[in-house]
N, C-alpha and C positions, 0 to 999 in steps of 0.2 A: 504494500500500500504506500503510495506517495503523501504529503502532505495537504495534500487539495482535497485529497477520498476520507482523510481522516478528519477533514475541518467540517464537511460537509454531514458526516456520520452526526446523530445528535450521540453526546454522554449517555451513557447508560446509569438511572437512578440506583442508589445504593439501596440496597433491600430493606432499609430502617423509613426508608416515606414509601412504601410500600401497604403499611398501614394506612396513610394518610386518604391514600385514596377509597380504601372503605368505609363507610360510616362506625366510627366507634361506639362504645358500649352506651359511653356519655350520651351520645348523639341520637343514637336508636330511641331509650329511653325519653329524651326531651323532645322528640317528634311523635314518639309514642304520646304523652302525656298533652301535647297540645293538639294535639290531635283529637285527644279524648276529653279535654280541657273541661268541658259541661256537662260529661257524664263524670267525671272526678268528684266535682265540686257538688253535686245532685246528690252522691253517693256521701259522700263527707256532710251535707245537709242531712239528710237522712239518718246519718247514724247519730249525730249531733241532738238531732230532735226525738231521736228511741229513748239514746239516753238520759236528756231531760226530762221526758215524759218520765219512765220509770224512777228516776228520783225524788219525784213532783208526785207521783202515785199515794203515796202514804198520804202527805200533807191534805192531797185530795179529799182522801177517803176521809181523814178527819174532820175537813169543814163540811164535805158536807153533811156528814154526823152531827156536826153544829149547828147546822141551820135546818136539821129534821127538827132538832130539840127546840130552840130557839121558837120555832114556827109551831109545835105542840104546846110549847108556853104560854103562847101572846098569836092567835092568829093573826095575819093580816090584817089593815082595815080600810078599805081603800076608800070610803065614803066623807071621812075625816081630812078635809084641806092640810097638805103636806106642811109643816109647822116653821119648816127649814125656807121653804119658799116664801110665805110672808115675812117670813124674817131676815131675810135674803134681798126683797124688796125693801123693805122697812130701810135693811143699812144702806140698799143703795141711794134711797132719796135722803138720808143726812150724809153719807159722800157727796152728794152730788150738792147738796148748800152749803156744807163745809167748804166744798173748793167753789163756789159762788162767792161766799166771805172772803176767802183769800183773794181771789183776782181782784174781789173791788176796793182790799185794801192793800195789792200791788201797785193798783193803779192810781191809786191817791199818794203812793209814793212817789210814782211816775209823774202825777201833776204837780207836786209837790217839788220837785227834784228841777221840771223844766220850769215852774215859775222862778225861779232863785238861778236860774243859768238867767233867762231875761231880764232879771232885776240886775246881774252880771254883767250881761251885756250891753244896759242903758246905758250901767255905771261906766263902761269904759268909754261909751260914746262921748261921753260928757266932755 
């Protein structure tokens, strides 16, 4: 072989990137998984939400052991205007003249504050 037949030849890779051209294990796996990305995550919801449920299971059972007893106590009474609700309205209309009172005695600061900037301002006219 001359020099011209050897330039022309490409090198021959060394047998350590020979790997490179397969997809590695790394590589399988993360095309695997996104691949499968939202049945993962489905699956990972799922077991998430079994096992909340069963740990939540007892507490269950106990309320609403609670609220059999509770409701054999004291039945229902739904005829009875809910107590919470006119009391509810009750505090909303003293909020609502509470912050009536304030605004009208911000705003007698505020008239208060620009008369005495104008009394200020005559004064410098002078």
């Amino acid at each position: 072989m001359n020099t011209e037949e050897q330039n022309n030849i490409p090198p021959s890779e060394p047998e350590s990137s020979a790997p490179n051209t397969d997809p590695s294990e790394d590589e399988i796996m993360s095309s695997i998984i996104f691949t499968n990305e939202d049945e993962i995550i489905q699956y990972i919801k799922d077991k998430a939400t079994k096992e909340t449920m069963k740990s939540l299971a007892p507490l269950l059972e106990k309320l609403e052991e609670a609220v059999k007893q509770q409701q054999q106590i004291s039945p229902p009474q739904s005829s009875i205007v809910n107590p919470t609700m006119v009391n509810y309205e009750e505090q909303l209309k003293s909020l609502q003249e509470i912050s009536k009172e304030k605004i009208k005695a911000k705003e007698l600061k505020v008239a208060e504050r620009f008369n005495k900037l104008q009394i200020r301002m005559g004064n410098m006219r002078k």
